[in-house]
C-alpha positions as CSV (number, residue, x, y, z in Angstrom):
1,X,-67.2,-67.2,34.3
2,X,-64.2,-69.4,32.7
3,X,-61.4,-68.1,31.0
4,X,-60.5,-69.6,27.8
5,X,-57.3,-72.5,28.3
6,X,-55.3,-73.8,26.0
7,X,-55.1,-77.6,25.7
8,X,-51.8,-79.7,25.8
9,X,-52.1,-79.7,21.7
10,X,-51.9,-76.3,21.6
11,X,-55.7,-75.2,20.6
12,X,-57.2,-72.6,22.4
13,X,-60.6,-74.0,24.1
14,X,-63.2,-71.2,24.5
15,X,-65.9,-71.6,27.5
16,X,-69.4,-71.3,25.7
17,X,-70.6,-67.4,26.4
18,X,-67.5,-66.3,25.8
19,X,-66.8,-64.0,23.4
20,X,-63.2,-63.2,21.9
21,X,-62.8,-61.1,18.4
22,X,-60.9,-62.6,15.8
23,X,-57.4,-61.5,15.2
24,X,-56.9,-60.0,11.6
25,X,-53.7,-58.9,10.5
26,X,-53.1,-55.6,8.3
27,X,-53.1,-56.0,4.6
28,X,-49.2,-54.8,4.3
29,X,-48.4,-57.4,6.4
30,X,-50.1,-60.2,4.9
31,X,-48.8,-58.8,1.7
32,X,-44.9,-58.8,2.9
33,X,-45.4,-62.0,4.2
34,X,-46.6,-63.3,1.1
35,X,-43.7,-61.1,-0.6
36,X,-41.2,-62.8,1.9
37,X,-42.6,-66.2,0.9
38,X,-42.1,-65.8,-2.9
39,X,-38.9,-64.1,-2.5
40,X,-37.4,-67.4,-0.6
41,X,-39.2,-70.0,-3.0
42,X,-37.5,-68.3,-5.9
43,X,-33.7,-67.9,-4.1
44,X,-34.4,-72.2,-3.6
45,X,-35.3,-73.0,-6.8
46,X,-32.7,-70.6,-8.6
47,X,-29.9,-71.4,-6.6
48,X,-31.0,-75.5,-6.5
49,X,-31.5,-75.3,-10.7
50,X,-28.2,-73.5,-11.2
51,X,-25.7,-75.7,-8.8
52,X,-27.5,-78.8,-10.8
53,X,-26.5,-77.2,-14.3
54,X,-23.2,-76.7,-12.8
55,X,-22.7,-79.9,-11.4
56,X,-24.0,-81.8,-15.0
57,X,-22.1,-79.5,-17.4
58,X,-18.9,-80.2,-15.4
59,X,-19.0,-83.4,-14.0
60,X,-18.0,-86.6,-17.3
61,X,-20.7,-88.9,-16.4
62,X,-20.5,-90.4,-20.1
63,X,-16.5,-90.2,-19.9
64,X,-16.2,-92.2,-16.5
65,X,-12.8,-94.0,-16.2
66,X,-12.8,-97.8,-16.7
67,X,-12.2,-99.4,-13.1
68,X,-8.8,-100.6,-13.0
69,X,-8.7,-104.9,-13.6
70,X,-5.9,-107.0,-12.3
């Protein structure tokens, strides 16, 4: 009998008459994952659409000074 290997790609190669159960993960897990997940995409897209505001409401884009001519 062969023991399963993993390739040099990383995927498991299972010999045929092998038999292996899959692996399933708890429901409270998967849900604080997903919790986890949601948490950080909000945090990016808060802190990236408030340092934006800030940056346009202070910076004087339409009030740029002339460049100096000699």
């Amino acid at each position: 009998m062969e023991a399963p290997r993993v390739s040099p790609v990383g995927v498991v190669e299972t010999p045929n008459g092998y038999s292996r159960t899959p692996r399933e993960l708890p429901p409270a897990l998967r849900f604080g994952a997903a919790a986890l997940l949601l948490v950080f995409g909000v945090v990016v897209v808060s802190t990236t659409v408030r340092s934006l505001a800030r940056y346009c409401l202070t910076s004087q884009a339409s009030a740029a000074s002339p460049l100096q001519q000699d």
